[in-house]
VMD Tcl script that builds the backbone (N, CA, C; Angstrom):
set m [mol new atoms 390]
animate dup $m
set s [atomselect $m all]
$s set {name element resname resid chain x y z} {
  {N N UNK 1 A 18.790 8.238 2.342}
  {CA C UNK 1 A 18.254 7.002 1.807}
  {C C UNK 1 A 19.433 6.115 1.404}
  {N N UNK 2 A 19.103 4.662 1.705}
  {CA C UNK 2 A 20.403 4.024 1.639}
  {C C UNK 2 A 20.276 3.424 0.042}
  {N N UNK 3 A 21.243 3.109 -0.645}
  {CA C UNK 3 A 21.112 2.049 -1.816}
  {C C UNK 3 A 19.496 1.491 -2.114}
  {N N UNK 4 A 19.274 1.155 -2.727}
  {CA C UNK 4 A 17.818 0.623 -3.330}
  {C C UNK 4 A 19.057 -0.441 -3.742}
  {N N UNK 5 A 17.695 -1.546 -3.210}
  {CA C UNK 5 A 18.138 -3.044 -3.878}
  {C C UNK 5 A 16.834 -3.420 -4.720}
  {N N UNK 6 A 16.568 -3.320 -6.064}
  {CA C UNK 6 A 15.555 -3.575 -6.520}
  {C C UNK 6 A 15.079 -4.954 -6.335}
  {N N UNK 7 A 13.689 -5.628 -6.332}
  {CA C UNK 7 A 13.454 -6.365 -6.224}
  {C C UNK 7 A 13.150 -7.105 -4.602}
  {N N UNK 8 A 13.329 -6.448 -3.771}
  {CA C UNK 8 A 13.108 -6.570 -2.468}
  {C C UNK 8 A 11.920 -6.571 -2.108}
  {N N UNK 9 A 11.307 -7.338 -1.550}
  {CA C UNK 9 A 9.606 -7.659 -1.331}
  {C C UNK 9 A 9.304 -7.785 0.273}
  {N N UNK 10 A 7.753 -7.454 0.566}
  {CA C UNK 10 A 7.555 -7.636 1.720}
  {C C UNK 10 A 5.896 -7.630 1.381}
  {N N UNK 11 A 5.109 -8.707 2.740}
  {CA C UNK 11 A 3.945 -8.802 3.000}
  {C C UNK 11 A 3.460 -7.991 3.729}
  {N N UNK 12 A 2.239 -7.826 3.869}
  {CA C UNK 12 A 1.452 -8.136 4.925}
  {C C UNK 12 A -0.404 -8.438 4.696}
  {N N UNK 13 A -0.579 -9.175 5.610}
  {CA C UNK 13 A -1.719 -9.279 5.980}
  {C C UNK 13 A -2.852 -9.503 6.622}
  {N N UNK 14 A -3.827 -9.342 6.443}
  {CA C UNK 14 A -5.215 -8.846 7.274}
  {C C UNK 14 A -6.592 -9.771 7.098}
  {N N UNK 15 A -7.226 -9.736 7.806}
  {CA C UNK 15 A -8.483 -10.382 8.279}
  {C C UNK 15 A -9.947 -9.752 7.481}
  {N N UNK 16 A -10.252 -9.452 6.538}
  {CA C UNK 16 A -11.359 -9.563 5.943}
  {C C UNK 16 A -12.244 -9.456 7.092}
  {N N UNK 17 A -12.579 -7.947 7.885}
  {CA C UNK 17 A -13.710 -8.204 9.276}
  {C C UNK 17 A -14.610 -6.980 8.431}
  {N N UNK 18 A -15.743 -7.100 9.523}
  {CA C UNK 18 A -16.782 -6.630 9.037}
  {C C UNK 18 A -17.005 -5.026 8.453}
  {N N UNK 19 A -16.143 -4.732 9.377}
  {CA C UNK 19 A -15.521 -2.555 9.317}
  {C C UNK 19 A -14.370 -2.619 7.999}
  {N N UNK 20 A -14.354 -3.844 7.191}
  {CA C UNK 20 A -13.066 -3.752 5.925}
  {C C UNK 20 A -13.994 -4.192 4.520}
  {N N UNK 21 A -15.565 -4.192 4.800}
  {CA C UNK 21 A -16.291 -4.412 4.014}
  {C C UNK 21 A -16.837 -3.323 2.992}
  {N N UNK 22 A -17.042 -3.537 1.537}
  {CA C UNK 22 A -17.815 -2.392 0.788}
  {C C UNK 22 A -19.022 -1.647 1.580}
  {N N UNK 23 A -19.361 -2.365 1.997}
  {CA C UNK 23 A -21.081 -1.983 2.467}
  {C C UNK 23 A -20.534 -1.100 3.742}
  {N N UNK 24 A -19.197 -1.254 4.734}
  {CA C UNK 24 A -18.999 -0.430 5.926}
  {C C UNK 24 A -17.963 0.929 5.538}
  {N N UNK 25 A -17.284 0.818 4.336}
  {CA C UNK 25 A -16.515 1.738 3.933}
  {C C UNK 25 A -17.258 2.648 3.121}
  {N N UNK 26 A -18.814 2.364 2.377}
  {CA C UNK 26 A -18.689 3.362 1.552}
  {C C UNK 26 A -18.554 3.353 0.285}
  {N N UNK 27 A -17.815 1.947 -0.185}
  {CA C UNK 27 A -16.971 2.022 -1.581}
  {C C UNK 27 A -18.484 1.006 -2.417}
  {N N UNK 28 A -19.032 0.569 -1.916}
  {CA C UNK 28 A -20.573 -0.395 -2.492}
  {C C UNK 28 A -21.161 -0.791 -1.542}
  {N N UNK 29 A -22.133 -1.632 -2.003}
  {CA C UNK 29 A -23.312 -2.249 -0.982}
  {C C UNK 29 A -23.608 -3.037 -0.833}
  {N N UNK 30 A -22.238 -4.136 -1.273}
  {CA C UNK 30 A -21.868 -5.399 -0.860}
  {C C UNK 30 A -20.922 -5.890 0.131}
  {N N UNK 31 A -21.316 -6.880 0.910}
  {CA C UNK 31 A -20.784 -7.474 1.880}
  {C C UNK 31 A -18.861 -8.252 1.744}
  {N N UNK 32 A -18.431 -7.626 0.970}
  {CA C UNK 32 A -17.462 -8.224 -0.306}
  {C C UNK 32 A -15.897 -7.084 0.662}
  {N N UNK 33 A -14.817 -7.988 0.824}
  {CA C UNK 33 A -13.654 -6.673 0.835}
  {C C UNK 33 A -13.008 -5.738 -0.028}
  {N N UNK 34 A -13.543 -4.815 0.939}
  {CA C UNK 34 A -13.780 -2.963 -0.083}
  {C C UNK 34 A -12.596 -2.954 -0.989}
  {N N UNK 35 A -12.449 -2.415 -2.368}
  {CA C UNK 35 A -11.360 -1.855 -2.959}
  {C C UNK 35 A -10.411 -0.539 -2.150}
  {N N UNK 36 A -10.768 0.241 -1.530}
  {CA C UNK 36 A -10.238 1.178 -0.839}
  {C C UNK 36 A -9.204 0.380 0.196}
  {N N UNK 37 A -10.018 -0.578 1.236}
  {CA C UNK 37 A -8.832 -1.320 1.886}
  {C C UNK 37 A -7.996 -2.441 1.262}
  {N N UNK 38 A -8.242 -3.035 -0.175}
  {CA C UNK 38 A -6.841 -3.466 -0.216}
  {C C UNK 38 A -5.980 -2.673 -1.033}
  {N N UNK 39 A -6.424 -1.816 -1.356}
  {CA C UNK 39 A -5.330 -0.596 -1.900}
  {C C UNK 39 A -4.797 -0.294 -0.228}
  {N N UNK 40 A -5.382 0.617 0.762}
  {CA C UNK 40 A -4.460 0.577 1.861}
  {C C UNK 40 A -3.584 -0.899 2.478}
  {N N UNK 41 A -3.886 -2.100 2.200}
  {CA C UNK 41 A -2.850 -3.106 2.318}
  {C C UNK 41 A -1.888 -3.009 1.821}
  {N N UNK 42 A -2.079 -2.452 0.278}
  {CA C UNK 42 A -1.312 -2.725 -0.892}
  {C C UNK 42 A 0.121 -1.493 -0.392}
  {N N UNK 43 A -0.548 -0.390 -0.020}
  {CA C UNK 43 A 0.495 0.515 0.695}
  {C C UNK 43 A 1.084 0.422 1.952}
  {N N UNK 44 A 0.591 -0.644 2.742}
  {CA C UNK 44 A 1.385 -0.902 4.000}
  {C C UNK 44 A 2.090 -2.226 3.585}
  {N N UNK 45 A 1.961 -2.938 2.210}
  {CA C UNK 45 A 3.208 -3.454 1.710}
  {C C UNK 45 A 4.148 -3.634 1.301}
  {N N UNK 46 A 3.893 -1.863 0.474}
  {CA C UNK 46 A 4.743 -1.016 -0.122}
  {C C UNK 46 A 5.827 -0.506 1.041}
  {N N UNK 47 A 5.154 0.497 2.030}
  {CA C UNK 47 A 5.970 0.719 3.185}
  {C C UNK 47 A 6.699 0.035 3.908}
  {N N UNK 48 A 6.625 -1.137 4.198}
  {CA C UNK 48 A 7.372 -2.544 4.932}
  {C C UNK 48 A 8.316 -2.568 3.552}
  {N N UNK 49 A 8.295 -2.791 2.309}
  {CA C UNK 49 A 9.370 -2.838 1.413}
  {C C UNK 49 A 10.244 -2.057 1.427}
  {N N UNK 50 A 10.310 -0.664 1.502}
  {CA C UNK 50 A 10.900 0.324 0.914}
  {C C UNK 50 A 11.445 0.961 2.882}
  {N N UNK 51 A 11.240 0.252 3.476}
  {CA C UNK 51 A 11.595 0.488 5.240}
  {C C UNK 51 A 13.071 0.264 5.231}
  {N N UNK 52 A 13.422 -1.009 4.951}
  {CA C UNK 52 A 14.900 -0.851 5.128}
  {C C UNK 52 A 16.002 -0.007 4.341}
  {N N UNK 53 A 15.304 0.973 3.315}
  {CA C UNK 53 A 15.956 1.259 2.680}
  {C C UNK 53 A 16.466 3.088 3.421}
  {N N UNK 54 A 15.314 3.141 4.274}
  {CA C UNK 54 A 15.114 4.676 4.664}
  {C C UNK 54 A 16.551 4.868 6.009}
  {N N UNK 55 A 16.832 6.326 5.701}
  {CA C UNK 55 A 17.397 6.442 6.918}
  {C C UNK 55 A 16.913 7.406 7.935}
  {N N UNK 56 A 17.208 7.351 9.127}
  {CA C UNK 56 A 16.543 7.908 10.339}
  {C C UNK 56 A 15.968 9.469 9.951}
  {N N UNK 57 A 15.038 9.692 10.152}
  {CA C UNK 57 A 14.309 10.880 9.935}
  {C C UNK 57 A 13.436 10.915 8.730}
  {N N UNK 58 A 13.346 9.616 8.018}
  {CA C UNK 58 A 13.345 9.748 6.592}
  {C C UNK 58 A 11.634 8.777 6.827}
  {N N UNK 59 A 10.541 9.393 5.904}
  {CA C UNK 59 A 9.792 7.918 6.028}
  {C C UNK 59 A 9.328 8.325 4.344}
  {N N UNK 60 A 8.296 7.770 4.082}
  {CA C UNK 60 A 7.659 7.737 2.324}
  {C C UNK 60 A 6.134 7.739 2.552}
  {N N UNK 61 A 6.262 8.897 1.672}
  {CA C UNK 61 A 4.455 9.096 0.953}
  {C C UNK 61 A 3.875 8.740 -0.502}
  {N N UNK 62 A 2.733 8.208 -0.293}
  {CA C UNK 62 A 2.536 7.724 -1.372}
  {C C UNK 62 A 2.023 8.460 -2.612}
  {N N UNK 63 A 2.416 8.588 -4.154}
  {CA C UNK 63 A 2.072 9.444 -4.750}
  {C C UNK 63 A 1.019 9.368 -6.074}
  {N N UNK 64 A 1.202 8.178 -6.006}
  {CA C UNK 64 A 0.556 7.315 -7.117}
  {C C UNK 64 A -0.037 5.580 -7.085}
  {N N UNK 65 A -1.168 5.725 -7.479}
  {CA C UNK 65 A -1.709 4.010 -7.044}
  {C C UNK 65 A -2.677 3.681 -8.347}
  {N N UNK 66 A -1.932 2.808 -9.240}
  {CA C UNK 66 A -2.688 2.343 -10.304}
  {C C UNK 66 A -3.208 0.917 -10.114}
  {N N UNK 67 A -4.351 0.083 -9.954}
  {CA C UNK 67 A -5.070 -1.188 -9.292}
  {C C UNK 67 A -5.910 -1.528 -9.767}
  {N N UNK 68 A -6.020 -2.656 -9.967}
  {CA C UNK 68 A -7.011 -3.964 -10.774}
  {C C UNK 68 A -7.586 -4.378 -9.271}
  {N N UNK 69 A -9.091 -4.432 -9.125}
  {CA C UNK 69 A -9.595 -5.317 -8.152}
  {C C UNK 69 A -10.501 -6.518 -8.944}
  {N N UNK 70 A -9.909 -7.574 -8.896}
  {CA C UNK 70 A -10.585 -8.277 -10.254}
  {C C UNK 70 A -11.356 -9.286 -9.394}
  {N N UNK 71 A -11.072 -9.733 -7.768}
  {CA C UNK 71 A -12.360 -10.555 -7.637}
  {C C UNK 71 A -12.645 -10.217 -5.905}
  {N N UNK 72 A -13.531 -10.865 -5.850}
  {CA C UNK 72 A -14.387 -10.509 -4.409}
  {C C UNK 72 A -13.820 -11.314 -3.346}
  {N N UNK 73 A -13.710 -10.765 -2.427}
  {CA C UNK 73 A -13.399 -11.776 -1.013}
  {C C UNK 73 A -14.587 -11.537 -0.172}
  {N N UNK 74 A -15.206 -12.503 0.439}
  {CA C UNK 74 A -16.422 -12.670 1.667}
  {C C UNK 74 A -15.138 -12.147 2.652}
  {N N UNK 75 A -16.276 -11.704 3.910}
  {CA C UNK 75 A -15.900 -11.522 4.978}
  {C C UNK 75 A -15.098 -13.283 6.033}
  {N N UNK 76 A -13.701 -12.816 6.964}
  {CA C UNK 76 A -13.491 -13.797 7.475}
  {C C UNK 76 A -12.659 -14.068 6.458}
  {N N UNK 77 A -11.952 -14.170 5.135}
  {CA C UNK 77 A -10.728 -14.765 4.647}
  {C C UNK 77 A -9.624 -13.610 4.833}
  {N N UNK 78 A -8.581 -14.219 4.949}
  {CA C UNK 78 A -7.590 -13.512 5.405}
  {C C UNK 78 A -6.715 -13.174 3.545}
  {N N UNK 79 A -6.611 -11.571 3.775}
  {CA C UNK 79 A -5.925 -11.197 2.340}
  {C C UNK 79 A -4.579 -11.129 2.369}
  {N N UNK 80 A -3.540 -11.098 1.482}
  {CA C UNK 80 A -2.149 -10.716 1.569}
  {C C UNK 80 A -1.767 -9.710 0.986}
  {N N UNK 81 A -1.482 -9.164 1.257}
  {CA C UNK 81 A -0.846 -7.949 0.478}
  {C C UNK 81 A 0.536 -7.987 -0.264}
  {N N UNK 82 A 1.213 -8.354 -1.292}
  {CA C UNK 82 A 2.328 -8.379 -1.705}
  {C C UNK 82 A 3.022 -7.282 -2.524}
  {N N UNK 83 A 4.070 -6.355 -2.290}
  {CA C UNK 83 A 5.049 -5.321 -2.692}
  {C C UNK 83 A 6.411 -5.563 -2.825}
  {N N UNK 84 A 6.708 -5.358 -3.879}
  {CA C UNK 84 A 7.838 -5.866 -5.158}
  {C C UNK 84 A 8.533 -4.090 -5.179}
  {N N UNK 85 A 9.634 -3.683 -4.794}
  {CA C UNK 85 A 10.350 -2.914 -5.393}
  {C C UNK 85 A 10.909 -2.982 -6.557}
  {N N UNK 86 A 10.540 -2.091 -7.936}
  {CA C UNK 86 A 11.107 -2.378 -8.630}
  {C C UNK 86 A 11.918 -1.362 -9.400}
  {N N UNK 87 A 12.048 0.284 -8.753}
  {CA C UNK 87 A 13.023 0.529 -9.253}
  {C C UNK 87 A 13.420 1.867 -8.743}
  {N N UNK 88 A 14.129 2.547 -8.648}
  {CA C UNK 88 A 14.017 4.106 -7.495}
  {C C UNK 88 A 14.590 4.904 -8.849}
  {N N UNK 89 A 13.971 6.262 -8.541}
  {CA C UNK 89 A 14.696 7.527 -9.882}
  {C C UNK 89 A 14.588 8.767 -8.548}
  {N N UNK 90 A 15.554 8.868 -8.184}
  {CA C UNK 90 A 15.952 9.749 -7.163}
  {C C UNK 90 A 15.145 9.036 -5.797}
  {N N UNK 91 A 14.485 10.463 -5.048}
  {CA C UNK 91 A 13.296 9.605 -4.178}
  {C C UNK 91 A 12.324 8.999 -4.353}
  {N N UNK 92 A 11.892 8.984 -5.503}
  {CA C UNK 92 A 10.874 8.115 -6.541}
  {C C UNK 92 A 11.103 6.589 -6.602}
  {N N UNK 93 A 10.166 6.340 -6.014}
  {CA C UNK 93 A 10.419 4.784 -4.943}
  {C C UNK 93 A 9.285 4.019 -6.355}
  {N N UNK 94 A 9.190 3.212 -7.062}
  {CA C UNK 94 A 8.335 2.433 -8.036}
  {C C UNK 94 A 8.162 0.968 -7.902}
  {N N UNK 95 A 6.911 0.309 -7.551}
  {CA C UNK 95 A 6.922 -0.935 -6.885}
  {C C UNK 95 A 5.597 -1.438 -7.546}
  {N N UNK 96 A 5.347 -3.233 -7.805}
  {CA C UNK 96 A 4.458 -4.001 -8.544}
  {C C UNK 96 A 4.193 -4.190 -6.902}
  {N N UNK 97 A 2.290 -4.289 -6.904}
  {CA C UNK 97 A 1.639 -4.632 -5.947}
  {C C UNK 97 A 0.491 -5.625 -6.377}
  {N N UNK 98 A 0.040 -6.437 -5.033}
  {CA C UNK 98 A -0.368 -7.476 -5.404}
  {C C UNK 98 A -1.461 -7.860 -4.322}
  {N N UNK 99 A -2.950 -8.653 -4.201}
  {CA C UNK 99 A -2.832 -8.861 -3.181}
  {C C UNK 99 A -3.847 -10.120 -3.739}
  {N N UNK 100 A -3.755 -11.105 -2.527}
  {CA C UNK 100 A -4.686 -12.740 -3.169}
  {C C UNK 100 A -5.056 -12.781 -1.582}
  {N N UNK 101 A -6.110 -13.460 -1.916}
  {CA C UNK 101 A -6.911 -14.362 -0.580}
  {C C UNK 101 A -6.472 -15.786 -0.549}
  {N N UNK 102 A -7.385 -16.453 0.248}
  {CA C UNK 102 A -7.289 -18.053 0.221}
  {C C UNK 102 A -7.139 -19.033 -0.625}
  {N N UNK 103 A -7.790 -18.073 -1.759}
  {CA C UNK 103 A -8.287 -18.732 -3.029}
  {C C UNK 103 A -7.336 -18.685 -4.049}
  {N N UNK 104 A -6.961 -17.151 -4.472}
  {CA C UNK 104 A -5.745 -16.789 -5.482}
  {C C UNK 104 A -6.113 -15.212 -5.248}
  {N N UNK 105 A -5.538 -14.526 -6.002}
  {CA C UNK 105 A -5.026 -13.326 -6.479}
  {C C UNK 105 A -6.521 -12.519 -6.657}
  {N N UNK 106 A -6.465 -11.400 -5.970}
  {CA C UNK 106 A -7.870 -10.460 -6.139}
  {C C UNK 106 A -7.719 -9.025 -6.836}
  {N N UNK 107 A -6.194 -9.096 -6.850}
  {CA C UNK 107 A -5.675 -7.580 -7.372}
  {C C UNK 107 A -4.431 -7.404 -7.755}
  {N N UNK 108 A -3.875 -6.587 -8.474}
  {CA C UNK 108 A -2.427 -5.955 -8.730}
  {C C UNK 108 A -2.438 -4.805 -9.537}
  {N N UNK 109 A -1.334 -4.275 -9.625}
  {CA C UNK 109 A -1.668 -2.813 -10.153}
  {C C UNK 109 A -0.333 -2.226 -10.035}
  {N N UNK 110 A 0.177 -0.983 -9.900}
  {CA C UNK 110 A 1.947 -0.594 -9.588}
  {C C UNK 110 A 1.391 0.573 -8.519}
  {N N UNK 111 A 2.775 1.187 -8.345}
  {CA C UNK 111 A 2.533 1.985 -7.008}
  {C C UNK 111 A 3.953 2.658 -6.925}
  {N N UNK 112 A 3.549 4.250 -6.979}
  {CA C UNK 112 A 4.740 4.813 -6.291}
  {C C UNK 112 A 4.682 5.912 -5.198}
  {N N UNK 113 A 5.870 5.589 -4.581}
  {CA C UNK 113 A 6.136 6.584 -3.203}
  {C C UNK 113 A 7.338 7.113 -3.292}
  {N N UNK 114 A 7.145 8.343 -2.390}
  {CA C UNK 114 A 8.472 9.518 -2.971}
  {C C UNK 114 A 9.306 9.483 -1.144}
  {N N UNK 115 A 10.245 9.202 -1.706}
  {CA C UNK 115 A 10.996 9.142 0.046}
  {C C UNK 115 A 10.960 10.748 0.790}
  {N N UNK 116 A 10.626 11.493 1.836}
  {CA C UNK 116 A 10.643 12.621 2.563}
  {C C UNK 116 A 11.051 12.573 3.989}
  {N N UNK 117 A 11.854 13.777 4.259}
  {CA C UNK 117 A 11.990 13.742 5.588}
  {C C UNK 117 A 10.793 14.191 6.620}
  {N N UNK 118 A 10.454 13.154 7.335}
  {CA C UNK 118 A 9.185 13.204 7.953}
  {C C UNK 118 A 8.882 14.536 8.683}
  {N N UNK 119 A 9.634 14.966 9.196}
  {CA C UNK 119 A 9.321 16.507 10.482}
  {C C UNK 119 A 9.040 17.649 9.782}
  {N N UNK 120 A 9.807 18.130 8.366}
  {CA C UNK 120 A 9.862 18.965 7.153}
  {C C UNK 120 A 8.494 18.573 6.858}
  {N N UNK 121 A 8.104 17.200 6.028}
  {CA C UNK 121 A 7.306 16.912 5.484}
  {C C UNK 121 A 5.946 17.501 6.647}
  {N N UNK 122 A 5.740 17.172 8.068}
  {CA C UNK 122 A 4.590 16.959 8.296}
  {C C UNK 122 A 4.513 19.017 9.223}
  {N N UNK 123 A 5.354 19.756 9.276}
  {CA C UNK 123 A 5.307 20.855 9.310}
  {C C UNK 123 A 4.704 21.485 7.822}
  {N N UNK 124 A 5.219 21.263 6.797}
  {CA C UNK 124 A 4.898 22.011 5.223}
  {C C UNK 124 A 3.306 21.634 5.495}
  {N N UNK 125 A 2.827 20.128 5.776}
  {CA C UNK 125 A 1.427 20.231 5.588}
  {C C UNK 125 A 0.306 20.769 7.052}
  {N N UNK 126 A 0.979 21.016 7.919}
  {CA C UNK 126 A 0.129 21.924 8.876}
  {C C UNK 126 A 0.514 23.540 8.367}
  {N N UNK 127 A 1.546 23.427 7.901}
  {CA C UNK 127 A 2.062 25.420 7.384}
  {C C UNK 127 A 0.072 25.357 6.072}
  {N N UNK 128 A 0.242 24.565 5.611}
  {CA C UNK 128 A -1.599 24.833 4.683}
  {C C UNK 128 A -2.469 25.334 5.301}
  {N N UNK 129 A -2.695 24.685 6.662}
  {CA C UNK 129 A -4.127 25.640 7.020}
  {C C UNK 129 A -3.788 26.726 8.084}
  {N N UNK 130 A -2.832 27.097 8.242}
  {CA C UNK 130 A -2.681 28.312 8.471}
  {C C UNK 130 A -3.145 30.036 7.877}
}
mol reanalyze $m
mol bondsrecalc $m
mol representation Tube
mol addrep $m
């Protein structure tokens, strides 16, 4: 893992479609974008942040996700996902997450991911159901 530059940020975002809705995920039985998928935004914003920091063989799992979903998005607005590095304690990656629609801000909360070497990492979890 290279240096941590705290404060290093990265987006991304997504389309509010019909399969990213409460009512198609499971999470309620409203037509509204699910809490479950912008927590997964919120971690593929996290991951795009904490990317340049990794070195080859190396990727990050997530270990912890604390989140406010404070308002509703209809289907068809496009969300952002925003991830703030804000501080590393070994591989202990700690980052402010964020995410707003068209309108403003629908969520934030913190988030941490632990840096692992991916091949180790994804052998230990097939060695389980053995």
């Amino acid at each position: 893992m290279r240096e941590i530059t705290p404060g290093y940020t990265a987006e991304v975002s997504a389309e509010v479609t019909a399969d990213k809705l409460a009512s198609a995920v499971g999470s309620g039985s409203l037509n509204v974008f699910a809490t479950p998928m912008m927590a997964a935004l919120m971690e593929a914003a996290a991951c795009a942040a904490v990317a340049p920091f990794l070195e080859e063989g190396e990727t990050t799992v997530g270990t912890e996700l604390c989140i406010r979903h404070t308002a509703a998005t209809p289907c068809g607005m496009t969300v952002t996902a925003k991830a703030e590095l804000v501080s590393a304690n070994g591989r202990e990656l700690a980052l402010n997450v964020s995410a707003s629609d068209e309108v403003g801000e629908i969520g934030s909360g913190t988030h941490k991911r632990f840096v692992v070497y991916a091949e180790r990492f994804q052998q230990k979890t097939e060695a389980r159901c053995k």
